[in-house]
C-alpha positions as CSV (number, residue, x, y, z in Angstrom):
1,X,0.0,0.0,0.0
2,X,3.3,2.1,0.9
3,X,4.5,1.5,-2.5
4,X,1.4,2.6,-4.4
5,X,0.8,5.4,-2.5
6,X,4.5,6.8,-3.5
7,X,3.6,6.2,-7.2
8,X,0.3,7.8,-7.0
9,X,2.3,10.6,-5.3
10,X,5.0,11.2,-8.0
11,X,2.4,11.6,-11.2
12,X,1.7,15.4,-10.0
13,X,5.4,15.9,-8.8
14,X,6.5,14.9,-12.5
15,X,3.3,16.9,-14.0
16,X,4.0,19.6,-11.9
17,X,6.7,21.5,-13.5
18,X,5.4,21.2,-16.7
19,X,2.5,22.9,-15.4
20,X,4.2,25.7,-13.9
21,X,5.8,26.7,-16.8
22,X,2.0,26.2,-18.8
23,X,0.8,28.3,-16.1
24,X,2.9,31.3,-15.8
25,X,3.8,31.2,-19.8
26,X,0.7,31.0,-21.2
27,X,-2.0,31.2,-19.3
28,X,-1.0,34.1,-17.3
29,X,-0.1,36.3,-20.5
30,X,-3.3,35.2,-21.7
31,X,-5.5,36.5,-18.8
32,X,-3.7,39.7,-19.2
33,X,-4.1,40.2,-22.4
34,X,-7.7,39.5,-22.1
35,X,-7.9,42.2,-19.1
36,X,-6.2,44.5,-21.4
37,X,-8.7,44.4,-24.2
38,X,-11.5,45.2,-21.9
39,X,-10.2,48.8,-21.3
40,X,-8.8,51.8,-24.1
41,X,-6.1,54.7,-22.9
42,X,-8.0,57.7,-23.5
43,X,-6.5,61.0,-23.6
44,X,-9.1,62.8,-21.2
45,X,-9.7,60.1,-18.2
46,X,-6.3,57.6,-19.1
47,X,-7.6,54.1,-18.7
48,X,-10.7,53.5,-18.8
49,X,-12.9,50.0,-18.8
50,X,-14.8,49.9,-22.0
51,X,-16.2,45.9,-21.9
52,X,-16.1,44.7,-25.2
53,X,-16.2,48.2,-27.3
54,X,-12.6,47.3,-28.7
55,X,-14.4,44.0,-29.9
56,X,-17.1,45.5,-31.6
57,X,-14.4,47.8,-33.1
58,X,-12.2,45.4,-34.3
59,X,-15.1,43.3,-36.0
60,X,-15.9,46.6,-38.1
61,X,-12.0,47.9,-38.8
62,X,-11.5,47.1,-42.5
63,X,-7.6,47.0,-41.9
64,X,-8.4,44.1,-39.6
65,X,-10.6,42.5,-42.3
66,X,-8.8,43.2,-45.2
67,X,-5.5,41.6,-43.7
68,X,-7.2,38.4,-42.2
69,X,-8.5,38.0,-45.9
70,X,-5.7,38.4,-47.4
71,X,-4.0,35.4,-45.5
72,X,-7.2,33.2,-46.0
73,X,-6.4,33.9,-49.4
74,X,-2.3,33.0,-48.8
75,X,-3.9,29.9,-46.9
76,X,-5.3,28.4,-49.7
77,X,-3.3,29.0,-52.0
78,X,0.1,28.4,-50.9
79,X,-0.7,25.1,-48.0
80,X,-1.8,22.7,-50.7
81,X,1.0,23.4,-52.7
82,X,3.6,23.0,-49.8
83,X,2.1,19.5,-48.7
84,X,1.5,18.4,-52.1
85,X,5.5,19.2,-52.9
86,X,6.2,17.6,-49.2
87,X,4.0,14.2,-50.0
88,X,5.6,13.7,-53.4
89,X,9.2,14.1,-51.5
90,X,8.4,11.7,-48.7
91,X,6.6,9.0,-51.1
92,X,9.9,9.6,-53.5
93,X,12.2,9.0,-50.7
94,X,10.5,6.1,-49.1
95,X,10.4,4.4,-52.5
96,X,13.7,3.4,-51.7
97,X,14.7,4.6,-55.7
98,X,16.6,7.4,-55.2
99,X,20.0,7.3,-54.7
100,X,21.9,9.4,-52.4
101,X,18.6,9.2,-50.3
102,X,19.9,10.6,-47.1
103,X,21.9,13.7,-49.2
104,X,18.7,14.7,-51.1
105,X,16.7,14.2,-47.6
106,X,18.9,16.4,-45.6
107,X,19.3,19.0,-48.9
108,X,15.0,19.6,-48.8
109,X,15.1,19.9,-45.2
110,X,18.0,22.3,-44.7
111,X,15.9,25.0,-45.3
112,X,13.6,24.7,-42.7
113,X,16.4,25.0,-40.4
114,X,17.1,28.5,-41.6
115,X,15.8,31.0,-40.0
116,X,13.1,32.7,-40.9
117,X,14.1,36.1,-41.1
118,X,17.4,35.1,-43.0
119,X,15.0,33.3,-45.4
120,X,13.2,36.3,-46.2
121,X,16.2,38.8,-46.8
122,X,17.7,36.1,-49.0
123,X,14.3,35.6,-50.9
124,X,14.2,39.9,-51.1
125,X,17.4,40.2,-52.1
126,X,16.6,38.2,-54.9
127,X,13.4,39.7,-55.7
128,X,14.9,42.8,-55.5
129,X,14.3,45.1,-59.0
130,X,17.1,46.3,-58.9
131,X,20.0,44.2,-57.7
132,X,18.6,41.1,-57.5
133,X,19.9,38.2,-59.7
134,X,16.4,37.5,-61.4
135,X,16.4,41.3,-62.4
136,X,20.1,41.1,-63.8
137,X,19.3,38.0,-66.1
138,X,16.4,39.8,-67.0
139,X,18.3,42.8,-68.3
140,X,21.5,41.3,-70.0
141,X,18.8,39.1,-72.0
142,X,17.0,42.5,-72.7
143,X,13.9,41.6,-71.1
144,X,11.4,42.9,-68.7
145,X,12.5,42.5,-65.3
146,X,9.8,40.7,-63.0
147,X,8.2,42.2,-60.4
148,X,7.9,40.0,-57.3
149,X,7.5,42.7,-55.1
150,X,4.7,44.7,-56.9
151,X,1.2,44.3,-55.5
152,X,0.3,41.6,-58.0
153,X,3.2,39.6,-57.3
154,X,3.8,40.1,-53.6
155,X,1.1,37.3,-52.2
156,X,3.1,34.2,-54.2
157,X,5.9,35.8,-53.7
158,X,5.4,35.1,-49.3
159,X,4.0,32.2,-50.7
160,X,7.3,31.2,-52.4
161,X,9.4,31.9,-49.4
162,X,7.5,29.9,-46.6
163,X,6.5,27.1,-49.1
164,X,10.6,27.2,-49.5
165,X,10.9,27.1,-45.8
166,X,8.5,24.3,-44.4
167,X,8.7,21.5,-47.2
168,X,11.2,19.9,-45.7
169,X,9.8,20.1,-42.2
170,X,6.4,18.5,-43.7
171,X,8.0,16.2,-45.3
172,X,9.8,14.9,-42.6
173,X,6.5,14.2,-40.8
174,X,5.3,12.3,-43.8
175,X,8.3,10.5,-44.2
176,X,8.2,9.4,-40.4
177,X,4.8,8.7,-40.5
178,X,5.5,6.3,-44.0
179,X,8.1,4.2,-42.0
180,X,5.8,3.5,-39.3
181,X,3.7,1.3,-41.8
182,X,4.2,-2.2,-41.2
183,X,6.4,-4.2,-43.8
184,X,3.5,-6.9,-44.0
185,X,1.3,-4.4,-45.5
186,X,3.4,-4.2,-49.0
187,X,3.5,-7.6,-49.0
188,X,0.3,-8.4,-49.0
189,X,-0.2,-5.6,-51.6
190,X,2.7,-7.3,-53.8
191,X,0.9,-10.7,-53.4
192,X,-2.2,-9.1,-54.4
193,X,-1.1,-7.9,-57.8
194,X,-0.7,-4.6,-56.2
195,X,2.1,-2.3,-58.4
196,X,4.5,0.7,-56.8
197,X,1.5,3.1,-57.9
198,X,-0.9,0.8,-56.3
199,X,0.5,1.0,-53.2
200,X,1.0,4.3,-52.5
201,X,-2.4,4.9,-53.4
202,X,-4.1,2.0,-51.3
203,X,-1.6,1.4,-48.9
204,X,0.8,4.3,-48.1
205,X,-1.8,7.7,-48.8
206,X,-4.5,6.3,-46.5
207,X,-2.0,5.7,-43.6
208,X,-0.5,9.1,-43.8
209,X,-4.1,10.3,-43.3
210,X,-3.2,11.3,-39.5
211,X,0.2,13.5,-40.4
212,X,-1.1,15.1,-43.4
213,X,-4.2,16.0,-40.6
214,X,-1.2,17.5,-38.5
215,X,0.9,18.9,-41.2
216,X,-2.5,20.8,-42.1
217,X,-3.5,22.1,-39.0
218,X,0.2,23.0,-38.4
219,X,-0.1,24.8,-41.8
220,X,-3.7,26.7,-40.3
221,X,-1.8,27.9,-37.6
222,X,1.2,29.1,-39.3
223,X,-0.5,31.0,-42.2
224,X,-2.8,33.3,-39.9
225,X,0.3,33.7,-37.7
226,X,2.0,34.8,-40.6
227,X,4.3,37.8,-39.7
228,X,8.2,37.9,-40.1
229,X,8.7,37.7,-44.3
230,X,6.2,40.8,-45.0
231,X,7.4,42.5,-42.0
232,X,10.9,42.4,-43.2
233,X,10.3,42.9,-47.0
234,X,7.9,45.6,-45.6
235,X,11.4,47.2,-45.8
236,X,11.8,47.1,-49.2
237,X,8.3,47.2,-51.1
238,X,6.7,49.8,-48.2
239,X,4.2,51.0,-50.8
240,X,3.2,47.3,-51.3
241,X,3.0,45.8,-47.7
242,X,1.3,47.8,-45.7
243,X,1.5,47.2,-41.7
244,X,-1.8,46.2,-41.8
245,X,-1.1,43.8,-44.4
246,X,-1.5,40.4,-42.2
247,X,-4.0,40.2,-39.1
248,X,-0.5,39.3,-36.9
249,X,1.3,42.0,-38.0
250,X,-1.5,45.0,-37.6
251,X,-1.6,43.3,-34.1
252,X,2.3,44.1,-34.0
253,X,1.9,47.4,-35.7
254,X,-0.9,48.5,-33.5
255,X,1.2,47.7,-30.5
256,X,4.9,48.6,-31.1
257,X,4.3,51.3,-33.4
258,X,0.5,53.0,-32.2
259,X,1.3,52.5,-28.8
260,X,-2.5,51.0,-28.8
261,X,-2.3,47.8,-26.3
262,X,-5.0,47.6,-25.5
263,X,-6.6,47.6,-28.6
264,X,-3.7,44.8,-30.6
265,X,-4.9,42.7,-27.6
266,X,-8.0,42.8,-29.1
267,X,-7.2,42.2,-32.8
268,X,-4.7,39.3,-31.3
269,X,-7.5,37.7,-29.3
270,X,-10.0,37.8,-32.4
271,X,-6.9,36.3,-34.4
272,X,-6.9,33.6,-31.9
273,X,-10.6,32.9,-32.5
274,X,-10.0,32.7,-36.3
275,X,-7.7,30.4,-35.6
276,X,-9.2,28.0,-33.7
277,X,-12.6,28.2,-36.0
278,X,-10.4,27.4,-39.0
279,X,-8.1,24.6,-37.0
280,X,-12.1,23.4,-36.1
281,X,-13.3,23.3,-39.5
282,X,-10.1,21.1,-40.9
283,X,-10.7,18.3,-37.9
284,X,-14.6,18.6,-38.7
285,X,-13.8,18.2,-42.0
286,X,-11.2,15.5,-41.9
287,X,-13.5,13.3,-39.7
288,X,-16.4,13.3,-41.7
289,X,-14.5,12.4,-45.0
290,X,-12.8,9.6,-43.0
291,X,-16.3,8.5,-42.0
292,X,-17.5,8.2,-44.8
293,X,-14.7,6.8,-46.3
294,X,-15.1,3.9,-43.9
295,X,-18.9,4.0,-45.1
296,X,-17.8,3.0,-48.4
297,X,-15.3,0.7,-47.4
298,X,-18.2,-1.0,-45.4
């Protein structure tokens, strides 16, 4: 009884500083942040407490709107190319056809370990109109130079840069996730008739169903977060990124720049809600496409 009593007693004492650190790292930033957007700095009366006038506020302010748009837009555009590209990798490497396997792995996932804000003064350099490598071809072969940092272009051009950064981290996920299947699997398939094609259709794809789930709700969260590559190439096409040009960075802007806390806490807690309605929507609609997936199976 002495024993089990000493092992019920050490679960919290191992929990517990995990906890501590959830607690005072999250939660409490959280719960002041959410005090914070319940009040405005006025210039006649300071602080005042407002209730949720800074909500109604932000659901009206076009900036706010326009921005969180605008990455919806990024979202669907640039996340199904990024895991398609990361799939195809991860079904190419575990095909076992490749040589130099491990040098081409390590080559698609090296960026991913560079930082983001490197990445995107590389990637502007490049775009650059100017300087850039892209715009010297461009001229020595007397042709228009392209403009990856003009209004039109600037969206793929983010897109280009973080779809550059996280293939490799997606496909490691898929690649883990393929070399978890079991070995008896593809035999069977072999036995059955089943070709290389075959089996990444039937066998492989419908396993990798739970990591392409994560890589895509990874993806959800990421793409509304988005924030360091048009703040820095905010730098160099100013007339083109705006600092309301993503939800996260107004939030910044509005913060660092405004000197309006109280009101980014706001925009950063409705963020959080668009968030958590679009990571939602992907698990709703995940679940029912793999019931009734099973439905026809039955």
């Amino acid at each position: 009884m002495t024993g089990t009593r000493r092992h019920r007693a050490a679960g919290p004492l191992f929990v517990a500083p995990f906890l501590a650190l959830f607690l005072l790292l999250f939660l409490a930033p959280l719960g002041y942040a959410a005090y914070l957007s319940l009040f405005q700095s006025r210039l006649i009366g300071g602080t005042v407490f407002v209730g949720l006038d800074n909500y109604t506020q932000a659901l009206g302010d076009p900036q706010l709107l326009h921005g969180v748009g605008r990455v919806a837009l990024f979202f669907v555009i640039q996340v199904p190319v990024m895991l398609l590209l990361a799939l195809l990798f991860a079904l190419a490497l575990d095909s076992g056809l490749l040589r130099l396997a491990r040098v081409i792995r390590l080559g698609i996932f090296v960026p991913y370990a560079v930082p983001s804000v490197v990445a995107a003064l590389m990637w502007g350099y490049l775009y650059g109109p100017d300087f850039g490598p892209f715009a010297q071809l461009s001229r020595k072969l007397d042709l228009p130079a392209p403009h990856f940092l003009s209004d039109g272009w600037m969206l793929g051009s983010l897109a280009n840069i973080v779809t550059w950064e996280f293939v490799g981290y997606n496909m490691i996920i898929l690649y883990a996730a393929l070399r978890t299947i079991p070995q008896e699997l593809y035999e069977a398939a072999a036995v059955d008739g089943a070709g290389a094609w075959r089996i990444a259709w039937s066998v492989k794809l419908p396993a990798l169903r739970p990591a392409l789930l994560l890589t895509l709700l990874f993806s959800v969260i990421g793409s509304f977060q988005l924030f360091n590559e048009p703040n820095l190439l905010m730098k160099i096409a100013p007339d083109v990124i705006s600092s309301s040009y993503t939800a996260n960075l107004y939030a910044y802007s509005l913060a660092f720049t405004g000197q309006q806390v109280n009101y980014a806490a706001t925009v950063s807690f409705l963020l959080g809600l668009v968030i958590v309605i679009a990571s939602y929507g992907v698990l709703l609609t995940a679940n029912r496409s793999g019931r009734g997936s099973l439905r026809r199976a039955a």
